[in-house]
C-alpha positions in Angstrom: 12.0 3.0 -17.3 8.0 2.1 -16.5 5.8 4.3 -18.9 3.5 3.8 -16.2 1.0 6.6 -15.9 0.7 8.7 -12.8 -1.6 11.4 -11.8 -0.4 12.8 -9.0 3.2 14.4 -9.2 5.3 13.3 -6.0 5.3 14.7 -2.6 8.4 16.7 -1.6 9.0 16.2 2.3 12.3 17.3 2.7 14.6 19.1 -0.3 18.0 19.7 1.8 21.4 21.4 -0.1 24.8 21.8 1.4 26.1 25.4 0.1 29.3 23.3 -1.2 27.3 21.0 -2.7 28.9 21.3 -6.6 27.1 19.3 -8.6 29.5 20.4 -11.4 31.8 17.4 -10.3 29.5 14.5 -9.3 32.9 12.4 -9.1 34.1 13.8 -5.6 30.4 12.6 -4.4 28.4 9.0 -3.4 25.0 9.1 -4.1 22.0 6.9 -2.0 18.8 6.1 -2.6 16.5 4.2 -1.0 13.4 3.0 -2.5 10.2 1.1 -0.8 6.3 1.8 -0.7 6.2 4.9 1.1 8.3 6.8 -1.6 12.1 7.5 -2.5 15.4 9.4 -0.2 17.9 10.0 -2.0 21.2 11.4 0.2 24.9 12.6 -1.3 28.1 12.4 0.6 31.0 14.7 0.1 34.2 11.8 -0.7 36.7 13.5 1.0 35.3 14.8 4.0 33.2 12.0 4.8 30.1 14.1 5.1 26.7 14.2 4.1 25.8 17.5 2.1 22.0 16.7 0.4 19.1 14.9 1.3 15.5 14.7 -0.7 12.5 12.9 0.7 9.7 12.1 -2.1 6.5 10.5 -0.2 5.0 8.1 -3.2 2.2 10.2 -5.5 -0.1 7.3 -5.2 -1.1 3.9 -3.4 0.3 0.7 -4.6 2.5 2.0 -7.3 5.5 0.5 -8.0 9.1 1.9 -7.2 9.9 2.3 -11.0 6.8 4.5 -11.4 7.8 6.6 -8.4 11.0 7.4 -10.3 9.0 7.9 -13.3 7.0 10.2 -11.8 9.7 11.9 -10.1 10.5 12.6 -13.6 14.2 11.1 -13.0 16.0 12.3 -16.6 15.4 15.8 -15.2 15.8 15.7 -11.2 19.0 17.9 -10.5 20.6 14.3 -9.0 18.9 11.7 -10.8 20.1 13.0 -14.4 23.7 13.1 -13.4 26.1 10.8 -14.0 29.5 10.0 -13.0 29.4 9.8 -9.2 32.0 8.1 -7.3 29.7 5.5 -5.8 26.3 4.8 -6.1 24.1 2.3 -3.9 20.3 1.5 -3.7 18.2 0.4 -1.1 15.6 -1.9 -1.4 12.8 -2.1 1.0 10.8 -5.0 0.9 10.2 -8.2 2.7 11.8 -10.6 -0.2 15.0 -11.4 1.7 16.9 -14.0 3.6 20.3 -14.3 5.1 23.0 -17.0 4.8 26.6 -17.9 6.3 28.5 -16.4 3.6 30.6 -19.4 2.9 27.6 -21.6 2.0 26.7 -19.0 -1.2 27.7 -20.3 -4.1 27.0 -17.6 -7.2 24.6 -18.8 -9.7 22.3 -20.0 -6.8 20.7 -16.7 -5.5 17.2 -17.7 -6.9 17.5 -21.1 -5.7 18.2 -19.9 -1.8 15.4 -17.4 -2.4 12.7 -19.3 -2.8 13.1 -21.0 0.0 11.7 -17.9 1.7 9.9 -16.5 -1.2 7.6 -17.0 -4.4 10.0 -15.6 -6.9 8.1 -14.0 -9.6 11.1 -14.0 -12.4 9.2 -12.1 -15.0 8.6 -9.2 -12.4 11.5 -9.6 -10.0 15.2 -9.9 -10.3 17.3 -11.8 -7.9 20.7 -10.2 -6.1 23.3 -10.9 -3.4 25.3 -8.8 -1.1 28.1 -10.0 1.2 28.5 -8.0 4.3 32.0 -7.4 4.6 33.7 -8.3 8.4 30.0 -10.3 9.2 30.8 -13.7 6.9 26.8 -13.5 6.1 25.4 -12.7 2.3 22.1 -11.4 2.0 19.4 -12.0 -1.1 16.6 -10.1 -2.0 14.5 -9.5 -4.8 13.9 -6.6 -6.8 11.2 -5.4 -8.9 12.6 -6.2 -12.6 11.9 -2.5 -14.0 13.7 -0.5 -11.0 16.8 -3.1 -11.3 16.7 -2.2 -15.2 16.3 1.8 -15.1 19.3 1.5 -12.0 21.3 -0.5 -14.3 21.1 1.7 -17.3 21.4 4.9 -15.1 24.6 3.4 -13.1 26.1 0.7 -14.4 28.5 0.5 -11.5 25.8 0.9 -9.3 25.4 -1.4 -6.3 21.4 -3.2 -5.1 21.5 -3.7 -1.7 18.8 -4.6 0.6 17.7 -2.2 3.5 17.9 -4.7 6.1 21.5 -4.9 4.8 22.3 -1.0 5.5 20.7 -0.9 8.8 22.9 -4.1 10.0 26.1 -2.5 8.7 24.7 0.5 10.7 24.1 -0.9 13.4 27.1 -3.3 13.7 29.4 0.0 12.7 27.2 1.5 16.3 27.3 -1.7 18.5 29.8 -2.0 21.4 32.3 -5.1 21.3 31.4 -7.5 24.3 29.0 -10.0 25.0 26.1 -8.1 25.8 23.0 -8.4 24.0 20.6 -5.7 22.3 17.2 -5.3 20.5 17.4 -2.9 17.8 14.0 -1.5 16.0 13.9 0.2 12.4 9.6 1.2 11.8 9.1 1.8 8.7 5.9 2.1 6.3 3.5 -0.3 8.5 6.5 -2.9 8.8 9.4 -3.1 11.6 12.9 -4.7 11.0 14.1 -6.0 14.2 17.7 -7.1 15.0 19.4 -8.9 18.0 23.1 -8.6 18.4 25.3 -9.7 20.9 27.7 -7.5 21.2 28.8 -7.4 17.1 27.2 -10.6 15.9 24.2 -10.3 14.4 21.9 -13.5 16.1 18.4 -12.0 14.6 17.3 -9.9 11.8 13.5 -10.0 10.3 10.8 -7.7 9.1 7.2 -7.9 10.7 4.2 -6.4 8.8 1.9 -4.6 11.5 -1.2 -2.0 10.5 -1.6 -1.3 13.9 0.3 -0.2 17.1 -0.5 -3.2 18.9 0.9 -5.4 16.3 4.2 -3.6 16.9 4.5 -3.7 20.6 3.3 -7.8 20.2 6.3 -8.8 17.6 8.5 -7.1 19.7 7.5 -9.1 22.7 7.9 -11.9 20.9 11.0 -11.5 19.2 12.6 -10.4 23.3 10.5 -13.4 24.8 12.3 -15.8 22.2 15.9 -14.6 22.7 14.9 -14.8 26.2 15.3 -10.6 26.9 13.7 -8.5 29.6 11.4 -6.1 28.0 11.6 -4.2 31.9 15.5 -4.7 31.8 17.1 -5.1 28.0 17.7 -1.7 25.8 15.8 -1.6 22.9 17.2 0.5 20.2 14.6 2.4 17.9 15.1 4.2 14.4 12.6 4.9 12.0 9.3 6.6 10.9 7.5 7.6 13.9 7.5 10.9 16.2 7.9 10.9 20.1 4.5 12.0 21.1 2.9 9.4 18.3 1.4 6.0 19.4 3.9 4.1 18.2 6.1 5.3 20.2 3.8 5.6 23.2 2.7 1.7 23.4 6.8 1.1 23.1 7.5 3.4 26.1 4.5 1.4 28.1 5.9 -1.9 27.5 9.7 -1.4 27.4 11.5 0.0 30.3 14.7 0.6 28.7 13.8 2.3 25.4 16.3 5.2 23.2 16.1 6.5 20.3 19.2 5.5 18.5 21.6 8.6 16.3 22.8 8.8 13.2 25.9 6.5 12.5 29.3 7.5 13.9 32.3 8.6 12.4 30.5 10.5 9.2 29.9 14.3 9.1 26.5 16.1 8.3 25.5 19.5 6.8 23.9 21.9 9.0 21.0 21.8 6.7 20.6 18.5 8.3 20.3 19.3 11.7 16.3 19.8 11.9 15.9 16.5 11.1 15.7 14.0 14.1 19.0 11.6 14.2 17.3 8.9 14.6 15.4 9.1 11.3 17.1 8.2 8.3 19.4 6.0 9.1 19.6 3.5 6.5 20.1 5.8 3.9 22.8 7.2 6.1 24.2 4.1 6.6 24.7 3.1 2.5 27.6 5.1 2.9 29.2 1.7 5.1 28.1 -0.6 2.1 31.1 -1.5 0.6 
């Protein structure tokens, strides 16, 4: 773990506990996190019911600090799901905009670094280099990592699984998405950066991440992205999830230019704790969706 020092102590948005939540047996539970620039969720899932029973939101104690000092700050060894050990499953999130896709029979192990830098200026001393295949999609994702969160995860669960967000909202999403041969255009807004996805019916045909600061950048790579695939922005459904609230500008320059705009929900098929339920569905749903990362 970074020694890095930080002032501030982290900013708790959200603390939520099932009452069956028994953190005496971390073995009949699957534990999430996702980590990127705005700060940490972690989220547990009850095994045998299929159901989510915690969720903790941390917003990030400073500006520009690095994932690893966020833990560190969150003072990990002592945070009631952090210290534990012995979950079922484990998985972890990585947001950031080091990633590519390819047809998954092209990866060859051993290569990851090479395919990345095709899209990326690997930094090997500070970054470390991992693969996901998504299972029923025949495509492998591979991202980078900062070197000292990938470390600290590693120690902590060595069974642990590095995926990259853009790879738990596609499962997400795909798990959602209708079989047919329509097409959609799905938004996850994050931290001043959108993730946008086309699919036709199940088959993923676009996935990227655009940086925007304001909200006419958003409303612009949305265009773009519809214009290119050759969608209707006053006939196609766009999809949204993320960070932004209904009566926020975000939202309101979407509603101008899209016709056909929803909020998406919370993926199907998986149960949620009543503790849960003043949360808006379509918030969250990548750390949701972890739980359909194989």
């Amino acid at each position: 773990m970074s020694t890095a020092t930080v002032t501030v102590p982290p900013v708790a948005l959200h603390r939520l506990r099932d009452e069956t939540l028994d953190l005496e047996n971390p073995a009949a539970y699957n534990l999430y996190l996702s980590a990127g620039p705005a700060g940490l969720r972690l989220g547990v899932a009850d095994v045998r019911r299929n159901k989510f029973v915690a969720l903790d939101e941390y917003a990030a104690p400073e500006a520009d600090i690095s994932l690893a000092a966020q833990l560190h700050a969150l003072g990990a060894e002592q945070h009631d799901l952090l210290r534990l050990a012995g979950w079922n499953r484990v998985r972890l999130a990585v947001q950031n905009r080091a990633f590519t896709l390819l047809p998954a029979p092209l990866f060859r192990a051993g290569d990851e670094a090479a395919y990345l830098r095709l899209h990326h200026a690997l930094n090997p001393q500070q970054e470390t280099v991992h693969s996901y295949t998504h299972p029923g999609l025949d495509i492998t994702s591979l991202f980078a990592a900062d070197a000292r969160l990938s470390a600290w995860f590693e120690r902590q669960y060595p069974t642990g699984r590095l995926v990259h967000q853009s790879s738990a909202l596609l499962q997400g999403i795909t798990h959602q998405s209708e079989q047919g041969t329509a097409r959609r255009i799905y938004l996850s807004i994050g931290h001043q950066e959108v993730t946008i996805v086309a699919l036709r019916g199940k088959q993923p045909e676009f996935l990227n991440i655009f940086p925007f600061s304001t909200p006419e950048d958003l409303i612009y790579y949305t265009i773009l992205v519809m214009q290119e695939l050759q969608l209707n922005p006053d006939q196609d459904l766009v999809m949204v999830w993320g960070d932004l609230m209904h009566d926020s500008e975000l939202f309101t320059i979407l509603r101008k230019y899209i016709r056909n705009l929803r909020f998406g929900n919370r993926p199907f098929d998986l149960g949620y704790s009543y503790r849960l339920n003043d949360l808006f569905e379509y918030r969250y749903f990548e750390l949701y969706a972890l739980h359909l990362c194989e």
